[in-house]
C-alpha positions in Angstrom: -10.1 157.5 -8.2 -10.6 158.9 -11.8 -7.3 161.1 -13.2 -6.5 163.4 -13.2 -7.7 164.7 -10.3 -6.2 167.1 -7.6 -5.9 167.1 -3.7 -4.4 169.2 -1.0 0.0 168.8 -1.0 1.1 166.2 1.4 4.8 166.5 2.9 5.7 164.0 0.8 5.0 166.2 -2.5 7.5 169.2 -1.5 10.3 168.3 -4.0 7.7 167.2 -6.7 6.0 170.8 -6.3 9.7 172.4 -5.9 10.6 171.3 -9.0 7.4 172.3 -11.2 7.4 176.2 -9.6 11.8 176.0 -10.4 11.1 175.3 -13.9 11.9 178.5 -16.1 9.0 178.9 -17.6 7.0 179.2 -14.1 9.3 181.0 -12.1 9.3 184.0 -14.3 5.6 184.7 -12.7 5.9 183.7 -9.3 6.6 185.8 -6.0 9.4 184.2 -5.5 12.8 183.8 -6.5 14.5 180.6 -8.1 15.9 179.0 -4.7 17.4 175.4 -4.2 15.5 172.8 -2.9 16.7 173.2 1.2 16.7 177.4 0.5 12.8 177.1 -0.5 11.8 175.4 2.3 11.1 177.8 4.9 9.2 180.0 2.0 7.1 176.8 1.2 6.4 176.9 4.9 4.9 179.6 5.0 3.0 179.3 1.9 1.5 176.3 3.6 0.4 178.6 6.5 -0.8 181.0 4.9 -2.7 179.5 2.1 -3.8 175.6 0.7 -2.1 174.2 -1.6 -3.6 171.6 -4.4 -1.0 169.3 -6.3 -2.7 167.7 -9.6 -2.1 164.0 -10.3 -2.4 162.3 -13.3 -1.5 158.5 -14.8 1.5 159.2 -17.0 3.0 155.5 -18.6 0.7 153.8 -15.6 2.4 155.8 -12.8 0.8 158.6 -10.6 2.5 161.6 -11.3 2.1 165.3 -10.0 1.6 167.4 -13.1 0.5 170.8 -11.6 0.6 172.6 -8.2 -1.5 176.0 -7.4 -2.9 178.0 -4.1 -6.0 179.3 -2.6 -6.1 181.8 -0.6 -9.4 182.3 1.9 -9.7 185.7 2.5 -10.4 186.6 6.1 -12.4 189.2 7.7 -14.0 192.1 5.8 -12.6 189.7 2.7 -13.7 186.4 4.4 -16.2 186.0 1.3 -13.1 185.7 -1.8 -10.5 183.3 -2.5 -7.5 183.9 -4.4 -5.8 181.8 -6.7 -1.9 182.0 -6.6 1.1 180.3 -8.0 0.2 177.8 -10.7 3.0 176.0 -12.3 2.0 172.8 -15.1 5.3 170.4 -15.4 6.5 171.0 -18.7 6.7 168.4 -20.4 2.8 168.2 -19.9 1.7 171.5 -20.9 -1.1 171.6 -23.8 -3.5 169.4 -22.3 -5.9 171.3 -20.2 -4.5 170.6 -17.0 -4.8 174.8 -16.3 -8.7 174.8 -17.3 -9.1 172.0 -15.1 -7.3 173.5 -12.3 -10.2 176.0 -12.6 -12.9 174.1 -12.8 -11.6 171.6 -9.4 -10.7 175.0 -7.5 -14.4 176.1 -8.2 -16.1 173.3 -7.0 -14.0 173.6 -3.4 -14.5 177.7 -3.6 -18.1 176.7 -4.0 -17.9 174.3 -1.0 -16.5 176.7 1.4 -18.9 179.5 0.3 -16.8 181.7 -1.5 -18.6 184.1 -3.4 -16.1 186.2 -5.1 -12.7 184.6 -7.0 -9.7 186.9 -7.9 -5.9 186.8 -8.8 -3.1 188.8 -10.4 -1.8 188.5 -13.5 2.2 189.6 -14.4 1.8 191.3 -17.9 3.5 189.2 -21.1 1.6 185.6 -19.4 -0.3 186.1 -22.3 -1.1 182.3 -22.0 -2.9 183.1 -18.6 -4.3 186.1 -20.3 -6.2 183.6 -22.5 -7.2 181.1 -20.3 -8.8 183.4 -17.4 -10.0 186.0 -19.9 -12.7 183.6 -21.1 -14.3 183.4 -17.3 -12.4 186.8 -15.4 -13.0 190.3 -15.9 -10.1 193.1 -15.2 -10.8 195.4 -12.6 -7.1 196.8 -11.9 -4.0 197.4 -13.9 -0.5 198.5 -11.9 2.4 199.1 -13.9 5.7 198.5 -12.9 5.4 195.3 -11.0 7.9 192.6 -12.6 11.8 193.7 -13.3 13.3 192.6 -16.4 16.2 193.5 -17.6 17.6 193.3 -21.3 21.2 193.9 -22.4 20.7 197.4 -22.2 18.2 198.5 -19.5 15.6 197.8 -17.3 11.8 198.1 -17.6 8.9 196.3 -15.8 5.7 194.3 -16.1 2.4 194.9 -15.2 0.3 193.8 -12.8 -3.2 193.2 -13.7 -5.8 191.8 -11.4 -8.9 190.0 -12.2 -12.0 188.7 -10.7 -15.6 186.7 -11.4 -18.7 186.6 -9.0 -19.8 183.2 -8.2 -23.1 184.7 -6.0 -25.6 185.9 -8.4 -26.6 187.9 -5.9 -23.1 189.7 -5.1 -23.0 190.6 -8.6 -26.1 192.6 -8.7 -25.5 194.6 -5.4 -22.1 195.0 -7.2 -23.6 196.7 -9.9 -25.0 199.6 -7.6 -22.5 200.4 -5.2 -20.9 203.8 -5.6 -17.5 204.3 -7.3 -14.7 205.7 -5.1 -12.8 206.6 -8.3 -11.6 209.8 -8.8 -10.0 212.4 -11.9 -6.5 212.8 -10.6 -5.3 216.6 -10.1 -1.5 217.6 -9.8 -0.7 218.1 -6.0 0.7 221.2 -3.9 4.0 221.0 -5.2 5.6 223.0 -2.4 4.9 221.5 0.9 3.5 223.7 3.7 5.5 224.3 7.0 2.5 223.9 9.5 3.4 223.6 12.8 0.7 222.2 14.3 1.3 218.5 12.3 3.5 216.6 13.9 4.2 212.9 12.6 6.0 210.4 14.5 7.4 207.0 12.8 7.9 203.5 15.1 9.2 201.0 12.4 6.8 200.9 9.4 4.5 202.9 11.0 4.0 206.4 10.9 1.2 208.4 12.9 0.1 212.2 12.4 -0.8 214.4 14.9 -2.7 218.1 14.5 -2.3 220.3 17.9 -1.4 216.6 19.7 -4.7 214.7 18.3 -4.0 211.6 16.3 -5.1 212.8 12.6 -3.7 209.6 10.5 -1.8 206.3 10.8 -0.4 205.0 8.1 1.1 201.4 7.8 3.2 201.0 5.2 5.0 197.3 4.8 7.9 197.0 1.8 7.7 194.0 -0.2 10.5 190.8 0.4 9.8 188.8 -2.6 10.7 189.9 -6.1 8.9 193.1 -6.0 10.7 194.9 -3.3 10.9 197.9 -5.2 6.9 198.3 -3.8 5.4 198.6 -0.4 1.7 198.3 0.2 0.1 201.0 2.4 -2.9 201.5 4.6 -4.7 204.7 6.2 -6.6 205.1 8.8 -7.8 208.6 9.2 -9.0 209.6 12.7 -10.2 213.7 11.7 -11.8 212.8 8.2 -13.1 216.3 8.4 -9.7 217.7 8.4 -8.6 216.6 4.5 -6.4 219.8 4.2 -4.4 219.0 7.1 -4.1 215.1 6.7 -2.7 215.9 3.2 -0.2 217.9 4.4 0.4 215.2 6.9 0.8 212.9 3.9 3.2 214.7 2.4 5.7 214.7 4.4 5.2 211.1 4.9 6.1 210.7 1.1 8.9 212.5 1.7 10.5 210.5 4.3 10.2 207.5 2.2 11.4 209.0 -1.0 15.1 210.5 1.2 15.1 206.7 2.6 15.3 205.6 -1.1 14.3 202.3 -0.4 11.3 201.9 -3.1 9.9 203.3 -6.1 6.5 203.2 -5.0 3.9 202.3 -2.6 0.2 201.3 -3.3 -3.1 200.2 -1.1 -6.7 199.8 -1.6 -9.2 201.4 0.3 -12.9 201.2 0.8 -12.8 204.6 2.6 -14.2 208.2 0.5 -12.5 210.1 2.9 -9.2 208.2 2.5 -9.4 208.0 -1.2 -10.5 211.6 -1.6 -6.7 212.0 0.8 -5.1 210.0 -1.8 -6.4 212.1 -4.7 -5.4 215.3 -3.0 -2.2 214.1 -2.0 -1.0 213.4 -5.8 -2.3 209.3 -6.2 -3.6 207.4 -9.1 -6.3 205.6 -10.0 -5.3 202.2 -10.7 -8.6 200.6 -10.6 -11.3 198.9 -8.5 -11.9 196.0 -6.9 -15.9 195.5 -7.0 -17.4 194.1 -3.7 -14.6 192.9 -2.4 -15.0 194.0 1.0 -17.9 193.6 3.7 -18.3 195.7 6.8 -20.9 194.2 8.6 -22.8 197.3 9.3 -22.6 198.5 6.1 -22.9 196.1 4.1 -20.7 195.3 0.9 -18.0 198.2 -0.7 -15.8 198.8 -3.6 -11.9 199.1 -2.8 -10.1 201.8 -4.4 -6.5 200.6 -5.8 -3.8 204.0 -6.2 -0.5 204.2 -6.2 2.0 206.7 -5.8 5.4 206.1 -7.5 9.2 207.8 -6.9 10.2 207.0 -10.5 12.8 209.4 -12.0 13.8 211.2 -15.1 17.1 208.3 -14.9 14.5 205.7 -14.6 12.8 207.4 -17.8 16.3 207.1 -19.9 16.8 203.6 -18.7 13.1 202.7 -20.5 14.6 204.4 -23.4 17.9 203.0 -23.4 15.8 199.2 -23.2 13.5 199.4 -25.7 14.6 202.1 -28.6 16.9 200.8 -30.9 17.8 203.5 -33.1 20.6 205.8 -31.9 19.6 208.6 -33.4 16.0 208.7 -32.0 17.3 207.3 -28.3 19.6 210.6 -28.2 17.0 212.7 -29.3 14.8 211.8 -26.7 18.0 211.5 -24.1 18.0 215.2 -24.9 14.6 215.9 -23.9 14.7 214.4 -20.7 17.7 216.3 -19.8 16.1 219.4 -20.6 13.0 218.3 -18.5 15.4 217.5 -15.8 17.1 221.1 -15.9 14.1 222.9 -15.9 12.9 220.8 -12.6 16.5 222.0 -11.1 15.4 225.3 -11.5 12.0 224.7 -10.1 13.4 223.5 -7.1 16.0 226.9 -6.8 13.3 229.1 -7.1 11.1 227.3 -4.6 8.4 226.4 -6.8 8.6 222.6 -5.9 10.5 220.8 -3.4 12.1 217.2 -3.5 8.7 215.4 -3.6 7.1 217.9 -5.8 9.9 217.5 -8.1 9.7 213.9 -8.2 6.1 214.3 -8.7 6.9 216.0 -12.0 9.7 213.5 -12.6 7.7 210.9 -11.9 4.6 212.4 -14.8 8.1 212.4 -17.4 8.2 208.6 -16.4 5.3 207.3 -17.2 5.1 209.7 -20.4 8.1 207.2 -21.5 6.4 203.8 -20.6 3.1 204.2 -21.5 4.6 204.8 -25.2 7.2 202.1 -25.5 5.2 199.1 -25.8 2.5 196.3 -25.9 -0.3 197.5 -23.8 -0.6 194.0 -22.0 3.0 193.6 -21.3 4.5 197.0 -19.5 2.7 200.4 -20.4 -0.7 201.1 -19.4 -3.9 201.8 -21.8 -5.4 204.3 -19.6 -3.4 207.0 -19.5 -4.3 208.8 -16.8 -1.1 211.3 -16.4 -2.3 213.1 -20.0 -4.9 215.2 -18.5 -2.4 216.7 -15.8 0.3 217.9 -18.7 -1.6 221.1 -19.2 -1.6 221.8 -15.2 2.3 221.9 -15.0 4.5 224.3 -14.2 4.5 226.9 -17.3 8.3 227.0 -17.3 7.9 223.1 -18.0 6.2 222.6 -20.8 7.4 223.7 -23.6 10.0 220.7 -23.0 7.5 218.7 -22.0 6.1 219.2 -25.6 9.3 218.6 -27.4 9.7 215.5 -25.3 6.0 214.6 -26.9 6.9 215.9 -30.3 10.2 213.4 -29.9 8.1 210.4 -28.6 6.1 210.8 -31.1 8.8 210.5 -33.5 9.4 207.2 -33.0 6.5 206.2 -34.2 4.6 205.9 -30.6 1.4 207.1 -30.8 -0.7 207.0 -27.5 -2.1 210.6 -26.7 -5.5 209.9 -27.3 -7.7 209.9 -24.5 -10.9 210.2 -23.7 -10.2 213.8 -22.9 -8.8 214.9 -25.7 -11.3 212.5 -28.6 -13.1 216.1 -29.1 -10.4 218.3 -29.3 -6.2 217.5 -30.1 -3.6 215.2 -29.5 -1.6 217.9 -27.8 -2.9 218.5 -24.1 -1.0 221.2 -23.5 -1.4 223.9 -26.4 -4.6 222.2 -28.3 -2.9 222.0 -31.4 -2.6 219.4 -33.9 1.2 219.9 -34.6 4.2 218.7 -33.0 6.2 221.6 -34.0 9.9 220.8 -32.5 11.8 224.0 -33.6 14.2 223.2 -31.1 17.7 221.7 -31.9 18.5 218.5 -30.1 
């Protein structure tokens, strides 16, 4: 047999492939955690239930030696046409030498086989060396922020999330082409939930499901996270009274609002090929994260799009800890310190006079958030090109943004400059006043 070459893992290979995924400069990307040998064997388990593994041998000093492990995952169902690649590690002391590109090039051949005619996988922002390599073949359909914790000496911040795909059916491609978009231009939710009666919702574990006058209007899954991302939990929806979007979003809402008081993660996500379950989403406060193109197939139907949003419970204290990480200058850091608290009073009064409630204020909290991230860095590592929050600014509460401003005017002060959009190419930087200045005439 030629080298290298690759085959599926034997039992044999487990501490061979232990090793490569343990090595530092793999396990910063992977799912899971840094475990010893005996600890990562019921997770490897798994993995080899859930997914096929491929170990890559070469001849290194006339010995057979496993220089590279990585996963497919067949998708099943309405996904049954994609595979996913997942988890490549290259030993290294034998990186540089194309084992990665041909890891591609074998895995396409088997996709090929199996008749796999969509590829996709995820990205954690900062593997700029995967960036490269898939970028030549893989387009980006998705970008979530906040995936991968990292920590400095000073505060915390987190990665993106980017996922990517590539058509292998000529065919797939060009129905992808035409099939409508479920995206949608985000607006700033009901602030103040409404008291209806008639909603009921009932919760069994990580289910929840919403009843108007008794009827089942809406069950939502939602399923937290146990690898290294359990700050998220992926959602679905299932609407039973798509006709009754008012209600459902109300319904919604106070689903949110359980999971924010149980304060066990800073944000959920799903996908959907639904309209009516996106247009929920959108009423309901969501955003737009991107979309996956063809990746699902309902057999009466035919082929969809699926809608990725996300709604986060990200904080004002989450905001200062982005500053505390990644702004060196004292000065500026308190200046902006400043500004978020007086965003943070202002919400405190929005709450006593009833105009928002807890999730309605943590919706507003949550805007202040990614104001911070989306200006403190490298687009590709942990902030987000398309800002999507800087059309809502203008739609706040009026008692909010004149600090709102000065936290812009202070941002900008740094020497961040990201409020641009396509929104705004015709007009001003500011969205709020539509003025070119960043007047700050108030003291710190």
């Amino acid at each position: 047999m030629p080298f290298p070459h690759i085959r599926k893992a034997e039992p044999n290979d487990y501490e061979a492939i232990w090793k490569i995924w343990m090595q530092e400069h793999v396990i910063q990307w992977m799912s899971f955690t840094k475990q010893t040998q005996e600890e990562f064997r019921a997770h490897y388990a798994h993995m080899t239930r859930t997914s096929d593994i491929y170990v890559l041998i070469d001849k290194i000093n006339d010995e057979e030696k496993i220089v590279g492990v990585r996963r497919i995952k067949f998708g099943k169902n309405e996904n049954r046409h994609i595979a996913e690649y997942c988890s490549m590690g290259i030993d290294k002391d034998y990186q540089g030498k194309g084992y990665a590109k041909f890891f591609y090039q074998e895995f396409e051949k088997i996709v090929r086989l199996a008749g796999i005619k969509r590829i996709q996988l995820t990205q954690s922002g900062g593997n700029l060396a995967a960036f490269h390599i898939a970028d030549k073949e893989f387009s980006e359909e998705a970008v979530f922020p906040d995936w991968l914790q990292r920590h400095n000496d000073k505060g915390n911040f987190y990665l993106i999330e980017r996922y990517i795909y590539r058509f292998l059916d000529d065919e797939l491609a060009k129905i992808a082409s035409k099939l409508p978009s479920l995206s949608y231009e985000e607006i700033i939710p009901s602030l103040q939930s409404t008291d209806n009666s008639a909603i009921t919702v009932k919760r069994v574990s990580n289910q929840y499901i919403a009843y108007f006058k008794e009827s089942p209007l809406l069950t939502l899954d939602v399923e937290p996270d146990n690898s290294v991302i359990q700050h998220i939990a992926f959602m679905s929806i299932q609407l039973h009274m798509p006709d009754h979007q008012s209600e459902a979003t109300q319904a919604l809402q106070k689903i949110l609002t359980d999971i924010l008081h149980e304060n066990r993660v800073k944000k959920v996500e799903l996908f959907t090929a639904e309209p009516a379950v996106a247009e929920l989403c959108r009423n309901a406060g969501f955003f737009v994260r991107g979309e996956k193109r063809a990746s699902y197939y309902d057999d009466r139907k035919g082929y969809k799009n699926e809608l990725g949003v996300e709604y986060s419970f990200f904080n004002i204290t989450d905001a200062q800890s982005l500053i505390t990480a990644k702004i060196t200058n004292e000065e500026k850091r308190e200046r902006i310190a400043s500004a978020l608290s007086s965003c943070s009073a202002r919400i405190s009064e929005l709450i006593k006079n009833t105009t928002c409630d807890a999730l309605g204020a943590r919706y507003l909290e949550n805007l202040i958030y990614q104001m911070v991230r989306d200006g403190l860095g490298p687009n590709k590592v942990f902030s987000l090109a398309d800002k999507r929050w800087l059309p809502l600014l203008k739609g706040v509460p009026s008692i909010l943004q004149r600090d709102l401003n000065r936290l812009l005017n202070r941002l900008q002060d740094t020497g961040i400059v990201f409020f641009k959009s396509k929104a705004e190419e015709d007009t001003s930087i500011n969205p709020m006043n539509k003025t070119n200045t960043f007047d700050d005439n108030t003291t710190p």
